[in-house]
Backbone bond lengths (Angstrom), bond angles and torsions (degrees), N, CA, C in turn:
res aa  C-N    CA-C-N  psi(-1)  N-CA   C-N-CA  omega(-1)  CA-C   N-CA-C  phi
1 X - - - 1.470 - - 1.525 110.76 -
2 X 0.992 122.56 -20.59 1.858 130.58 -153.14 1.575 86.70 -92.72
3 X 1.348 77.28 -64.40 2.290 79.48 -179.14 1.207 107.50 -29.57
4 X 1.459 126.99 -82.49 1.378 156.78 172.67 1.531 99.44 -9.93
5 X 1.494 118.20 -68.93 1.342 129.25 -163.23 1.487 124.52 -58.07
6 X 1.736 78.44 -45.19 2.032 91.38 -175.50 1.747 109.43 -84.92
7 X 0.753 126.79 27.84 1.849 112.05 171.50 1.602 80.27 -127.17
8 X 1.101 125.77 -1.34 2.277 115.12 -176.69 1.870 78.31 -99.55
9 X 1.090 145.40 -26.14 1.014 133.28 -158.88 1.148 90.93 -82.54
10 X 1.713 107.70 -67.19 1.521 106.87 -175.93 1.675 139.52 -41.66
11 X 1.111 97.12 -11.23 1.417 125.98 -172.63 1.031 99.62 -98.11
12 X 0.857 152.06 -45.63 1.828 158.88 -134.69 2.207 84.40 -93.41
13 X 1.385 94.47 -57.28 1.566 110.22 -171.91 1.203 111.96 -70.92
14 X 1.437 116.94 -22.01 1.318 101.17 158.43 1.797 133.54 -110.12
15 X 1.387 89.72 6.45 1.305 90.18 175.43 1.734 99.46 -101.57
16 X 1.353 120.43 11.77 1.651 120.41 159.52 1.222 107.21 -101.29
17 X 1.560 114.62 -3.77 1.586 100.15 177.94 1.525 113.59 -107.07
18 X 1.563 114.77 3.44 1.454 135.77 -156.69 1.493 89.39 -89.17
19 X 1.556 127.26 -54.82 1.557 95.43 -164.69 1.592 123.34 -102.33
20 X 1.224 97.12 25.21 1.812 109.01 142.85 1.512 143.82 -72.88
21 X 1.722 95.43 -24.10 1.280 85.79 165.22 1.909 123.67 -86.50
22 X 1.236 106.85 -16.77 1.399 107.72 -156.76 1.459 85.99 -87.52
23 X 1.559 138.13 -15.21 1.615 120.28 -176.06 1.827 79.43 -84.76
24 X 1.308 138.61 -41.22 1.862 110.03 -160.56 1.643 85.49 -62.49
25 X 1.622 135.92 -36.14 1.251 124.97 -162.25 1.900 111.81 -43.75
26 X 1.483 86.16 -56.45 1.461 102.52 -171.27 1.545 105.91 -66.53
27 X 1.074 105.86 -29.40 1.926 98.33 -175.63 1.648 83.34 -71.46
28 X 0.786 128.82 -87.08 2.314 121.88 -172.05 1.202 103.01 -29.58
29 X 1.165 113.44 -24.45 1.550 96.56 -165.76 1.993 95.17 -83.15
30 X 1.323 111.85 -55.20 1.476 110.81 164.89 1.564 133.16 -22.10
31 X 1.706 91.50 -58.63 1.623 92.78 -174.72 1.664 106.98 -68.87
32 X 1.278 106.40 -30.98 1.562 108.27 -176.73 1.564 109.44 -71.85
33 X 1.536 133.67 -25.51 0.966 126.41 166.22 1.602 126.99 -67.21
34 X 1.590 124.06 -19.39 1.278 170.26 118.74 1.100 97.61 7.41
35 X 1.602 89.56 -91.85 1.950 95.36 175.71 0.883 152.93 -101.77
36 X 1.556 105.55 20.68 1.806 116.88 129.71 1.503 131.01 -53.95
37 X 1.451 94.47 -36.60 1.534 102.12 -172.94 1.776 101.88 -66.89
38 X 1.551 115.82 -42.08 1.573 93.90 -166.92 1.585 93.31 -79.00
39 X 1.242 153.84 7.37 1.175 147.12 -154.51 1.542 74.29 -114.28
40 X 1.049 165.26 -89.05 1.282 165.72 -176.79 1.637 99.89 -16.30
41 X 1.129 104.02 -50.27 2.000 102.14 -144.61 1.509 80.80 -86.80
42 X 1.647 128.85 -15.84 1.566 108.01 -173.22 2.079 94.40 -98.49
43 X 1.042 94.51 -11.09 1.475 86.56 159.96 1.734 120.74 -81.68
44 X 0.964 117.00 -8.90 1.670 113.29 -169.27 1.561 83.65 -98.91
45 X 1.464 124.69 -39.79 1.951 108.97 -177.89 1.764 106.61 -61.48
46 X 1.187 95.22 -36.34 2.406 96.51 177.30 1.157 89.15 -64.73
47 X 1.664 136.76 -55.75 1.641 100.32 -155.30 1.403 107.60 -83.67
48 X 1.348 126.30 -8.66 1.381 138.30 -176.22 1.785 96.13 -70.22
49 X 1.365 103.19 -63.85 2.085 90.19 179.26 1.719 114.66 -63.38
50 X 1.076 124.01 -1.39 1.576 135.81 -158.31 1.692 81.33 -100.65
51 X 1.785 121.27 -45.86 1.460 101.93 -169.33 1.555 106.08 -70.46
52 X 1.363 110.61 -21.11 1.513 106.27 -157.31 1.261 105.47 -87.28
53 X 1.512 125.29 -16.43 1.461 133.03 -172.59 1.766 90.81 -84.23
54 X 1.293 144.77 -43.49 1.188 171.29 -166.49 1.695 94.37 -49.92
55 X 1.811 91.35 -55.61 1.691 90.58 -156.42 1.561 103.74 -96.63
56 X 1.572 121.59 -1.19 1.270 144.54 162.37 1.945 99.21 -49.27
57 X 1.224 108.62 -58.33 1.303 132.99 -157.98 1.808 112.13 -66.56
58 X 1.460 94.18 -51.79 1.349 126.33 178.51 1.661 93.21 -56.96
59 X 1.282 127.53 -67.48 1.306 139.59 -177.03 2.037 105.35 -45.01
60 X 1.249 114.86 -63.71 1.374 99.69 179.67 1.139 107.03 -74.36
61 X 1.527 156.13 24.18 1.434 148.09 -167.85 1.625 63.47 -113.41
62 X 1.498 146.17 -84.90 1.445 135.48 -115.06 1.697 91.89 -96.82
63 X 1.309 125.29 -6.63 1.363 115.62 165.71 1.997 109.58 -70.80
64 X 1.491 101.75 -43.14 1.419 105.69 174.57 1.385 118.03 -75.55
65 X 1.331 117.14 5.04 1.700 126.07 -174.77 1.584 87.24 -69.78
66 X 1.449 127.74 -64.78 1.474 121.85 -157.42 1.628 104.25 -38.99
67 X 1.391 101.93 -71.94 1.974 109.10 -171.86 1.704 115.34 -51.99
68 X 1.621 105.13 1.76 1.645 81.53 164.48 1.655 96.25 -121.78
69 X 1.129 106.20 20.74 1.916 111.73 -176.98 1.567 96.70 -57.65
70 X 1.571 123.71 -54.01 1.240 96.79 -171.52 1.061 125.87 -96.48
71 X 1.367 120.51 1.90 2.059 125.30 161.36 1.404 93.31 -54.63
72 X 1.118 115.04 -72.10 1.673 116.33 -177.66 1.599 113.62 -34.46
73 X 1.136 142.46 -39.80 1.113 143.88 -154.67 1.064 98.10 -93.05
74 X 1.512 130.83 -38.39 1.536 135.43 -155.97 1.518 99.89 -82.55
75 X 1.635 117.93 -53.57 1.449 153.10 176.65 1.690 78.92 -23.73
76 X 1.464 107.82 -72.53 1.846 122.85 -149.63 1.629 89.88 -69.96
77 X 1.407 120.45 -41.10 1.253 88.50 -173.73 1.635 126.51 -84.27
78 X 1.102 106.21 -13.18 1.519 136.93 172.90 1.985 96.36 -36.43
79 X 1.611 92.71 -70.03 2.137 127.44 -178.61 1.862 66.77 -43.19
80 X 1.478 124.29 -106.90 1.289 145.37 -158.12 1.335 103.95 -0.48
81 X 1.318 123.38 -54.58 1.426 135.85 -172.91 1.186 124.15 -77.34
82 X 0.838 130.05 -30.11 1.334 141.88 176.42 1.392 99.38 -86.03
């Protein structure tokens, strides 16, 4: 009978001590999901100034587009002739 009794006991004690650990799991698991997220959202403001520096760039390339408009034109007609 003793045999029998003590591993249902043991069990009893550990299956009341079993679902304490998996809620601290989930609380770590939370904060760590937490702080990925602001590590994410301060990555979307870098690539966000990275687009605007991008389209900064884009902007003086098509201001300098005019002054090579007619090398370019001459270049093609140059190809044309030949």
């Amino acid at each position: 009978m003793w045999g029998a009794e003590e591993p249902t006991a043991d069990a009893r004690e550990a299956a009341q001590e079993m679902p304490a650990a998996p809620e601290e799991h989930q609380q770590q698991q939370q904060e760590h999901r937490q702080h990925q997220q602001q590590q994410q959202h301060q990555h979307q403001q870098q690539q966000h100034q990275q687009q605007q520096h991008q389209q900064q760039q884009q902007h003086q390339q098509q201001q300098q587009h005019p002054q090579l408009g007619p090398w370019v034109d001459d270049y093609a007609r140059q190809r044309g002739g030949e």
